[in-house]
C-alpha positions, -999 to 999 in steps of 0.1 A, spaced: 798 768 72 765 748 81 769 724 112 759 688 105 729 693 126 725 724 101 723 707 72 700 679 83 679 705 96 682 725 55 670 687 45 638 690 66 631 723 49 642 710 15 615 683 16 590 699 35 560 714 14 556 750 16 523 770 22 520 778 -12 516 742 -25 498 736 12 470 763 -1 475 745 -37 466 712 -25 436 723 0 424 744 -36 422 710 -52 411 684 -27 379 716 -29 375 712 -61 376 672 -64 354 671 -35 326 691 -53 325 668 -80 327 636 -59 297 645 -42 274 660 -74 244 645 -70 238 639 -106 268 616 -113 252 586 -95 284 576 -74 260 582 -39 297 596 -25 281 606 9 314 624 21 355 628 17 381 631 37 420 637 30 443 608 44 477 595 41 507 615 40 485 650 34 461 637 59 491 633 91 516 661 77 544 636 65 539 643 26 571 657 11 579 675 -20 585 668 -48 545 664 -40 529 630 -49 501 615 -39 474 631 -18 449 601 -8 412 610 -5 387 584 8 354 586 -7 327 576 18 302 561 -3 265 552 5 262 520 15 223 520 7 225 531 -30 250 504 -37 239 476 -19 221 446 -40 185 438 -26 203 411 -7 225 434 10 258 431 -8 280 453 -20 290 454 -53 324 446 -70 352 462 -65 361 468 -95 327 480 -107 331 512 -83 366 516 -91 355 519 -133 328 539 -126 348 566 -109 374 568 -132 349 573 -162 329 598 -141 364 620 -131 379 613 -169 343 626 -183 348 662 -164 369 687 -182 394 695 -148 401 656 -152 403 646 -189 431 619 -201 444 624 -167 430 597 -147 434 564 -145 432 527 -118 461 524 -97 451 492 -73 430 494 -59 420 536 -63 415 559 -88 446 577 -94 443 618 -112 480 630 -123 482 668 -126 507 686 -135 523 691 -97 503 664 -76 488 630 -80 450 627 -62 443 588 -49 406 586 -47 399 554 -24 360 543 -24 352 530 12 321 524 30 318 531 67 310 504 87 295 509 124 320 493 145 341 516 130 370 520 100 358 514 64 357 486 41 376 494 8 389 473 -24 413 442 -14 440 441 -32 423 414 -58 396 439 -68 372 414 -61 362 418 -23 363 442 3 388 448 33 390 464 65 407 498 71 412 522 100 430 552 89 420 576 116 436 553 140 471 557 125 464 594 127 458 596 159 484 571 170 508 595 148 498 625 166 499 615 199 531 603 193 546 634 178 532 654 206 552 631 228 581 637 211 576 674 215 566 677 180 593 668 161 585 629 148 569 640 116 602 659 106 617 626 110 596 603 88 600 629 65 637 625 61 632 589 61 604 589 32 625 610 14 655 584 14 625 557 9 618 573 -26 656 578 -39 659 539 -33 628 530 -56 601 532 -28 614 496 -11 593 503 21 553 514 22 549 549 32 525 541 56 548 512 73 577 537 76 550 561 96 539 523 120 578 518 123 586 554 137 552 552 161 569 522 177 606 530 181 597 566 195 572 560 221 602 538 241 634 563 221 639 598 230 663 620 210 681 650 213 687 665 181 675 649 144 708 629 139 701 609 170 664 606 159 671 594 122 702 572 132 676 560 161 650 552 133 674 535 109 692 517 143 661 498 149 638 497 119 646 463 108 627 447 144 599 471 135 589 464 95 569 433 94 572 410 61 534 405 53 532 446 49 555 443 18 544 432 -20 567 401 -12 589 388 11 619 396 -13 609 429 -11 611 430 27 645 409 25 658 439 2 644 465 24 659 451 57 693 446 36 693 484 24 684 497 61 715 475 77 738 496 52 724 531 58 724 522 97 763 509 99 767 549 79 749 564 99 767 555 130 804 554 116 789 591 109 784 595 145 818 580 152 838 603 132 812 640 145 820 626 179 856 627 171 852 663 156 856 651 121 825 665 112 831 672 76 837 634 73 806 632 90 783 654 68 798 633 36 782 607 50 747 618 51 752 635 20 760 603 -1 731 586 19 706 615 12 715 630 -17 708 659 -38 683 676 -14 711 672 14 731 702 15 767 701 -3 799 706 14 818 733 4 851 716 5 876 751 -2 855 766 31 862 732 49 899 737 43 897 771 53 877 761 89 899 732 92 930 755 89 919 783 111 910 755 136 946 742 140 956 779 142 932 780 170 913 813 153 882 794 145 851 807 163 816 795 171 785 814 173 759 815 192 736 800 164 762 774 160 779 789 131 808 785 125 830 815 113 867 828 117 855 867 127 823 859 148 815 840 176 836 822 210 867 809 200 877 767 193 905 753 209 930 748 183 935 713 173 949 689 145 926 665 121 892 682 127 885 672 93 900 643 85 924 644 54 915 680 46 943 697 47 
């Protein structure tokens, strides 16, 4: 039977795109990056690059979307007194440039403020941006009418560095915790949980992915800020929802530290759902049984098993009311 740090490592994998959809993605991002840049469809795109999710390695599967900033040039579009043009002027001609190509047709459509393509596997979020020299790009404000500043190689790098610090295992978190993010209807910006999880790790260390998610979830509500949220209800909600999952999450730790560990992977199951793997409650009563009878055994992979392994002490209640 799977361990509970089994099972939230099966979750990882669960959720975690595979190198088939990897080579998938990098097929299409080719493809839409070809016809961005055609010279003869008078968008002046000067150059692309992937970001988001894709971009820092955080995007999960079921796969949605896969952001791609379109660099345009700044000289083609600018008015002769130097302005840029609307928003929402770029953002139309895109979308009737992509919905004219066959790859593309009735697919594509504004999502603010990009140009959103729905395939039949993967979502494409084309962002137009121009570079500016002091660095980061200016893309659509949320009204469509103006311009805003963005740096999103910053939060890449920030992200990275991070990771590394946390011998590369902080992506594998955020991943969990997007995953939970889109079974509760999507209450916190992707990108926020990403800022949150910079924050909290480079003063937290963890052990083992239990203590890193219950860390995240422990101390995400001094970490979200309000104005990064559609409203401030949403935020309210969003703090509300993590408070719940956090007071789980450590009565889950109560009871594995009490080695009632069954209890303990309920827990997480009924917080993660279907992608979290499913106790097998006859095999629980079979471990919990043999462990009172003191022929349950451990291996060295952390299985446990009544044939294989170093034997458990014999003891009473491992798992709770199983019986």
């Amino acid at each position: 039977m799977a361990t509970l740090l089994q099972s939230i490592d099966q979750l990882i994998d669960n959720i975690s795109v595979t190198d088939r959809q990897e080579e998938n993605i990098k097929n299409s991002v080719s493809n839409l990056d070809s016809n961005l840049k055609n010279s003869d469809n008078n968008l002046y795109v000067e150059r692309t690059f992937t970001n988001g999710s894709y971009e820092r390695d955080t995007i999960i599967r079921p796969l949605n979307d896969v952001d791609i900033f379109a660099v345009l040039k700044r000289d083609d579009w600018k008015d002769e007194y130097d302005n840029l043009p609307n928003p929402q002027n770029v953002l139309t001609r895109i979308k009737n440039y992509l919905n004219s190509l066959n790859d593309y047709k009735d697919k594509v459509f504004q999502s603010r403020p990009c140009v959103t393509i729905e395939l039949s596997d993967k979502d494409f979020d084309v962002l137009p941006s121009f570079a500016q020299l002091g660095g980061g790009y200016l893309i659509p404000n949320s009204d469509l009418k103006s311009w805003t500043y963005s740096y999103p190689e910053q939060l890449t790098t920030d992200l990275n560095n991070t990771h590394k610090s946390c011998n590369y295992k902080l992506k594998q978190i955020i991943k969990a915790v997007k995953y939970w993010n889109r079974e509760n209807s999507k209450i916190i910006p992707s990108y926020h949980i990403e800022e949150a999880a910079i924050n909290i790790f480079k003063i937290n260390s963890f052990k083992n992915f239990e203590e890193a998610i219950r860390l995240w979830f422990n101390n995400a509500e001094y970490n979200l800020i309000s104005q990064k949220f559609k409203s401030n209800d949403d935020y309210t909600a969003s703090v509300n929802k993590i408070k719940k999952v956090k007071d789980k999450l450590n009565n889950a730790k109560k009871l594995y530290d009490e080695n009632n560990e069954i209890e303990a992977i309920k827990i997480w199951k009924e917080i993660f759902g279907k992608e979290f793997p499913t106790v097998d409650m006859d095999e629980a009563k079979n471990f919990s049984k043999s462990l009172s009878e003191g022929s349950l055994k451990v291996s060295s992979a952390g299985i446990l098993s009544t044939t294989i392994g170093k034997s458990v002490s014999a003891s009473k209640g491992f798992y709770g009311d199983i019986s």
